[in-house]
C-alpha positions as CSV (number, residue, x, y, z in Angstrom):
1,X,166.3,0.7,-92.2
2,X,168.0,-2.6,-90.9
3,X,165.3,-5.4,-90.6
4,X,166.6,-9.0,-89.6
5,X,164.7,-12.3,-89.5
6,X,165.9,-15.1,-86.9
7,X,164.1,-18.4,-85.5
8,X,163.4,-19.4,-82.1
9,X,162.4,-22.5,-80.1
10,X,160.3,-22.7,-77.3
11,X,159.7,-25.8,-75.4
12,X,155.8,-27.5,-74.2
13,X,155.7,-27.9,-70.4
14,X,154.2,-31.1,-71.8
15,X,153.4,-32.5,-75.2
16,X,150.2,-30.5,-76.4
17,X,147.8,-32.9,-78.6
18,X,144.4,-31.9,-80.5
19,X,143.8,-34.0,-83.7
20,X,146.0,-35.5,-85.7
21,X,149.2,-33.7,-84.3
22,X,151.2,-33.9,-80.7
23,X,153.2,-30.8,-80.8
24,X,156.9,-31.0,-77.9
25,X,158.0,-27.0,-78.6
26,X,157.0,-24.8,-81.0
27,X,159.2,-22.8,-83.7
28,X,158.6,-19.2,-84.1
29,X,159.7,-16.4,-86.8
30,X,160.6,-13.2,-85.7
31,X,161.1,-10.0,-87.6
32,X,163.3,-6.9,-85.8
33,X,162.8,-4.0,-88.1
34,X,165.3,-1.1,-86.7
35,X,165.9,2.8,-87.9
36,X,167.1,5.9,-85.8
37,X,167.7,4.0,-82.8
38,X,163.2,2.7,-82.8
39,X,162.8,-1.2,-82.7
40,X,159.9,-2.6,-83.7
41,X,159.6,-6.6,-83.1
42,X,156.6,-9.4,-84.8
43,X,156.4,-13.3,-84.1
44,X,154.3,-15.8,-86.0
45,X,154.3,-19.3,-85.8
46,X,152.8,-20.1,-89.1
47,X,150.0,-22.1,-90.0
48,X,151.3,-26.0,-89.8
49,X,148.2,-27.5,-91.2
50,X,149.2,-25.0,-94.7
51,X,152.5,-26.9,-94.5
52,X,154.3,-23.6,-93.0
53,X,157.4,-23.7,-90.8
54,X,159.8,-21.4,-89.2
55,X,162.1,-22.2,-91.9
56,X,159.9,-21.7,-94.9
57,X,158.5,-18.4,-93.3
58,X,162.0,-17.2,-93.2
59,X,162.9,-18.2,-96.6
60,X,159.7,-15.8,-97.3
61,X,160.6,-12.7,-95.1
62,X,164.4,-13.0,-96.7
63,X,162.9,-12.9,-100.3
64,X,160.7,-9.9,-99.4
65,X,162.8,-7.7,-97.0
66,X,164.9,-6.1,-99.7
67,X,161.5,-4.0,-100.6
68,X,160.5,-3.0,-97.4
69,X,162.1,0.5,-96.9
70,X,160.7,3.7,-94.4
71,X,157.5,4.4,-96.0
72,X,156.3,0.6,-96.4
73,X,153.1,0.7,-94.3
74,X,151.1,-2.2,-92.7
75,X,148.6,-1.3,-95.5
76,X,151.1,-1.4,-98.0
77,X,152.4,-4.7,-97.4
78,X,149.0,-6.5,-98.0
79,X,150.2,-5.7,-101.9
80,X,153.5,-7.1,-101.3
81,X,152.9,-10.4,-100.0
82,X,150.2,-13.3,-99.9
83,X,148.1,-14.1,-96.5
84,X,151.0,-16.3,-94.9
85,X,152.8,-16.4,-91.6
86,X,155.4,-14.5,-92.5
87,X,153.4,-11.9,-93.2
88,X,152.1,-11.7,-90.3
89,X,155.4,-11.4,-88.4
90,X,156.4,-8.5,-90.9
91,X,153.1,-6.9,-90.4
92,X,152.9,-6.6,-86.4
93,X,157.0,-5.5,-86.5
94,X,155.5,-2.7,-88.7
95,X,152.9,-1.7,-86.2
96,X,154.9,-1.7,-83.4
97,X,157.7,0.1,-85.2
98,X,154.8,2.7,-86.1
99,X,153.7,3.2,-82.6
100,X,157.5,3.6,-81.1
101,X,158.7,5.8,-84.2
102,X,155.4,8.0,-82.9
103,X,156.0,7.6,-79.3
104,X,152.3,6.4,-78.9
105,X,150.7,3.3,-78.0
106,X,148.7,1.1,-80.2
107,X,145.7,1.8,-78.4
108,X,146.5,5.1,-79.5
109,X,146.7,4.5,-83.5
110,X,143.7,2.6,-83.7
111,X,141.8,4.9,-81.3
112,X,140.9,2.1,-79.3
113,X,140.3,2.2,-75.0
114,X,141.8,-1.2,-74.4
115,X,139.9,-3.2,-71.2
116,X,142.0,-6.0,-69.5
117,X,140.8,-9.7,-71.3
118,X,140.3,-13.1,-69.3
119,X,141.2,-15.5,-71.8
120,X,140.4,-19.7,-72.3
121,X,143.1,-21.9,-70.5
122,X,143.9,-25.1,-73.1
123,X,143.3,-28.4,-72.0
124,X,145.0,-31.0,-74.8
125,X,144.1,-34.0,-75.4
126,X,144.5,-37.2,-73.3
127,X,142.7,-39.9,-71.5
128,X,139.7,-38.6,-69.8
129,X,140.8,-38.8,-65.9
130,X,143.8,-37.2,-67.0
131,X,142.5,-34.0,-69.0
132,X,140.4,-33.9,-66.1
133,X,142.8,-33.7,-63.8
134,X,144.1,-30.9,-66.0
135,X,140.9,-29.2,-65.7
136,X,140.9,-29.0,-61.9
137,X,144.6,-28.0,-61.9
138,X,143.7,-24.8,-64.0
139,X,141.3,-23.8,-61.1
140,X,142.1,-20.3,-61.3
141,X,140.6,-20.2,-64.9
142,X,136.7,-19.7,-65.5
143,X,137.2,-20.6,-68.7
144,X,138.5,-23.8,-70.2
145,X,139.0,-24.7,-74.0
146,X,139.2,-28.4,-74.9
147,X,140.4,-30.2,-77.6
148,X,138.9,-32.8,-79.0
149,X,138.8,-35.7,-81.6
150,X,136.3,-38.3,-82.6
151,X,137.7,-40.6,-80.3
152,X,135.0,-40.8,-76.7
153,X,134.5,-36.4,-77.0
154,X,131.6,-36.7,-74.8
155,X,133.0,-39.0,-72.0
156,X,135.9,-36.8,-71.8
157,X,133.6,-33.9,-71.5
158,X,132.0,-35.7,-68.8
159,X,134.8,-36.1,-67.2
160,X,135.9,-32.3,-67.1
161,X,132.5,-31.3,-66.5
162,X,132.4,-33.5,-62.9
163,X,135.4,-31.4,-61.7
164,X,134.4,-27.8,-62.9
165,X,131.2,-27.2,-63.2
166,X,131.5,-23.9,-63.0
167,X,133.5,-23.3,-66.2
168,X,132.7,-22.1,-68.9
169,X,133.8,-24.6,-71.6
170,X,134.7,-23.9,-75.4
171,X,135.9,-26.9,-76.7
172,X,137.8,-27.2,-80.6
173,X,137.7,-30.3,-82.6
174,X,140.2,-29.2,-85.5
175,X,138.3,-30.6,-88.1
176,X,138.1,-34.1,-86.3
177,X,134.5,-34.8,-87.0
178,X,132.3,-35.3,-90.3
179,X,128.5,-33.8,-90.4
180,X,126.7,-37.2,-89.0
181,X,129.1,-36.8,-85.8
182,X,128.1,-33.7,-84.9
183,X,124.5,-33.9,-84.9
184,X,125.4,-37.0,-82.8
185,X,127.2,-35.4,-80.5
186,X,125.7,-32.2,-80.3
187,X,122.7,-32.7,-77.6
188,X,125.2,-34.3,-75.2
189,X,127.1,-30.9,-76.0
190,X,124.4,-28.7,-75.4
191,X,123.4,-31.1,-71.8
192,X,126.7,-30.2,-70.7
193,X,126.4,-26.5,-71.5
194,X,129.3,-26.1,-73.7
195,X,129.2,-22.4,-74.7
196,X,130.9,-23.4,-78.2
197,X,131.9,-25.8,-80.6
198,X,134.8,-24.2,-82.5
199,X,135.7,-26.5,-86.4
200,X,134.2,-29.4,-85.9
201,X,134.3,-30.0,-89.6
202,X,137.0,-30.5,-92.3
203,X,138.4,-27.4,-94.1
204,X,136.5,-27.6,-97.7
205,X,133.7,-30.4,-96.7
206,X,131.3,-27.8,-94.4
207,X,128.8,-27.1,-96.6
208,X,126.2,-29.1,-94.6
209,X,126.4,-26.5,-92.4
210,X,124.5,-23.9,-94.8
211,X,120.9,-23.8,-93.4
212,X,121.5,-25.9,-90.1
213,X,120.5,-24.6,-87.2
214,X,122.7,-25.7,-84.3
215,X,121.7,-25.4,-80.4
216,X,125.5,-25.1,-79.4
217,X,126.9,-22.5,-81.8
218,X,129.6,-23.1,-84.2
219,X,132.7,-21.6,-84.6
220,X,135.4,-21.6,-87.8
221,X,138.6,-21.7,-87.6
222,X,140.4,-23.7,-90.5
223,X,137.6,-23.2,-92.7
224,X,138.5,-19.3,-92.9
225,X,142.1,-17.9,-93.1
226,X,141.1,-14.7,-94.2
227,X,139.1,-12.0,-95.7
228,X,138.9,-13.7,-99.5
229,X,136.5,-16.8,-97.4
230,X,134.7,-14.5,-95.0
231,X,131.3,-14.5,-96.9
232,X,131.2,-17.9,-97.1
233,X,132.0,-18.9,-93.2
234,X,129.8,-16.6,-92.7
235,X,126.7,-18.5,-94.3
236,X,127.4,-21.3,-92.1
237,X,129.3,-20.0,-88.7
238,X,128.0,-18.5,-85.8
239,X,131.4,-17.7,-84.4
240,X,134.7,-16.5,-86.4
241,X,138.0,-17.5,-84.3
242,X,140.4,-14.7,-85.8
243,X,144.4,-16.1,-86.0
244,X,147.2,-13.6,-86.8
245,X,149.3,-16.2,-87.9
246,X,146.8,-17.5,-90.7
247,X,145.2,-14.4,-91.9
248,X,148.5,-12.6,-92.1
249,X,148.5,-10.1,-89.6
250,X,146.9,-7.5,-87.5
251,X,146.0,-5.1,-90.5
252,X,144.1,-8.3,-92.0
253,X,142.7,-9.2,-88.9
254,X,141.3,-5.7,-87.8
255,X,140.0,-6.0,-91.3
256,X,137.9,-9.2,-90.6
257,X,136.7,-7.6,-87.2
258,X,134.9,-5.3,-89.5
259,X,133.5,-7.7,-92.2
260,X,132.1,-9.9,-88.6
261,X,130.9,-6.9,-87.0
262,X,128.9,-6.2,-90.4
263,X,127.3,-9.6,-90.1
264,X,126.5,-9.3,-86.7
265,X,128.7,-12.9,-86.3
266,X,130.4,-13.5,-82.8
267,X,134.0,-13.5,-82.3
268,X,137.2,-15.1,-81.2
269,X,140.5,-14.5,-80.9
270,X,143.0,-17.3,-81.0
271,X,146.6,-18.6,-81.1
272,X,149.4,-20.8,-82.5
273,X,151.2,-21.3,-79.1
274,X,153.2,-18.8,-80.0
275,X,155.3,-16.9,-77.2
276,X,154.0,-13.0,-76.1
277,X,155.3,-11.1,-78.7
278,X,152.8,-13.3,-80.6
279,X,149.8,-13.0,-78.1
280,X,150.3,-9.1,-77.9
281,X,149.0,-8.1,-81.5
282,X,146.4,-11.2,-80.7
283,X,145.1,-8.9,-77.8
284,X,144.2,-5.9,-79.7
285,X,142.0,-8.2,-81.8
286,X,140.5,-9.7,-78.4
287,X,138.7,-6.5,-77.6
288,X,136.3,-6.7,-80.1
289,X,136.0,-11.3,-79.0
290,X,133.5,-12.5,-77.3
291,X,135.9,-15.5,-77.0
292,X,139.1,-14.8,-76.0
293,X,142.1,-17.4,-76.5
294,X,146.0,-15.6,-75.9
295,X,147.0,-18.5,-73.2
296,X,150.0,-20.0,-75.6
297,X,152.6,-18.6,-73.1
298,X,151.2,-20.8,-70.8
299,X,151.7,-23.7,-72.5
300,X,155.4,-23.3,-73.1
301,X,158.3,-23.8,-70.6
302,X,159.4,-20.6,-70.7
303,X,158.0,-17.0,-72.1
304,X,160.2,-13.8,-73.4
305,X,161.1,-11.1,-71.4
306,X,158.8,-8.6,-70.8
307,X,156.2,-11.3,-71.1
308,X,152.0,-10.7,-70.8
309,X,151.3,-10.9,-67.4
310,X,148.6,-13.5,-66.7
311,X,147.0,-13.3,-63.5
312,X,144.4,-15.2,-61.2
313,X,141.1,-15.3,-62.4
314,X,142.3,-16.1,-66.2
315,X,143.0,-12.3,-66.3
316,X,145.6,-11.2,-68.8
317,X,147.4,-7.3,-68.4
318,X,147.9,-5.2,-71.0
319,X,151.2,-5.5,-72.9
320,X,154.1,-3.6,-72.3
321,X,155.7,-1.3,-74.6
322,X,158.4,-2.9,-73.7
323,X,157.2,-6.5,-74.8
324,X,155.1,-4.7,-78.3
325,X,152.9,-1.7,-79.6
């Protein structure tokens, strides 16, 4: 079994801001894990607020690859390395070498009968007239996801709300505000008929939440990476936003859909702004999201080939065997 590990760079159409970072490309991993002629191909990004890079997640995947061998499993690998990034790029090449090596689909493994997804469009953050301007721009999407910060959130919402009233807004603060903000904020929130407020709090100082009732229901992101802190965002989320790249892969994400699905908690799926070998494990998670968020492609100046075919109306097709799974 040959597997190799290289690094890619994608370039933004524009810089992409939410709190605290303006990202200009973004770095992926990818793992190519080849045997008998079958390919099987996984991307992550990494988690940049963990401190992870393409780099680093290499480093990772070169120090584990000498143990992976034909009868290493998506489930086996969960022993072999931590929740990381890399990880997660190991574990989807495993599932899509699985399906080729089988000659059947993913949908096909996991006994799933996928549907087509619309997902969120991304609106970064800028001065209000100008992520407006965004807003009416992405006319062909129903749904819009807005990042946010403590600096004017609701006069920016205004301002998005004037020219689409007939989204559907999600909007994610990264952690940007503390407890007092959001109460502040969050009847302006529910005026404007935001459908969800995804981490408005700091990773680690949420615990306010436990026994608040919000009118505009909340969504983690950052405060769970993974199974091991599932019980807990569960005692004070409404919504859990599930990211291959920080809970280390589809076998640990289809694992979380479970855990939510046993606490009758809402879900999302989201993205690093990776490329669509990313969004493609993403979108078998997606059919079980009430919130769907796989639009990275479209925020980079170019996509692989084979690429998810994004459509009018926010609608995203199936992948391709040829892209993954």
């Amino acid at each position: 079994m040959k597997i190799s590990v290289d690094i890619a760079s994608y370039p933004m159409k524009v810089p992409f801001a939410i709190t605290g970072h303006v990202f200009h490309d973004t770095e992926t991993v990818r793992v190519s894990i080849e045997h008998k002629g079958v390919l099987g191909r996984g991307e992550s990004v990494g988690t940049y607020y963990l401190n992870e890079t393409a780099q680093s997640m290499a480093a990772d995947l070169e120090a584990v690859i000498g143990r992976i061998d034909g009868d290493t499993s998506p489930q086996s690998l969960q022993e072999l390395m931590p929740l990381c990034g890399a990880r997660n790029a190991l574990d989807c090449a495993l599932w899509d070498y699985r399906a080729k090596s089988r000659g059947k689909r993913i949908w096909e493994l996991l006994d799933i009968t996928p549907r087509e997804l619309i997902t969120v469009f991304t609106i970064g953050m800028e001065e209000p007239s100008v992520m407006a301007q965004r807003a009416a721009e992405a006319a062909q999407f129903p749904q819009l996801k807005i990042k946010l910060d403590a600096q004017s959130p609701i006069e920016r919402l205004e301002a998005i709300r004037a020219v689409r009233p007939d989204a559907t807004l999600v909007i994610d603060v990264n952690q940007g505000w503390d407890f007092e903000a959001l109460k502040e904020y969050l009847p302006a929130c529910e005026k404007l008929g935001i459908a969800m407020i995804e981490q408005p709090l700091p990773r680690g100082e949420d615990s306010a939440l436990e026994g608040f009732t919000s009118p505009v229901p909340l969504g983690a992101d950052e405060s769970c990476l993974g199974l091991e802190e599932f019980e807990l965002a569960a005692r004070r989320y409404d919504v859990l936003n599930i990211k291959l790249d920080k809970c280390g892969g589809l076998t640990e994400g289809l694992a979380l859909v479970r855990a939510a699905k046993a606490h009758d908690m809402q879900l999302m799926v989201g993205n690093m702004t990776g490329t669509s070998l990313s969004m493609a494990p993403s979108y078998v998670i997606a059919q079980f999201c009430q919130f769907v968020d796989i639009d990275g492609p479209l925020l980079l100046a170019h996509d692989v080939e084979n690429g998810l075919d994004y459509r009018a109306g926010g609608i995203v097709g199936l992948p391709d065997a040829a892209l993954w799974g």
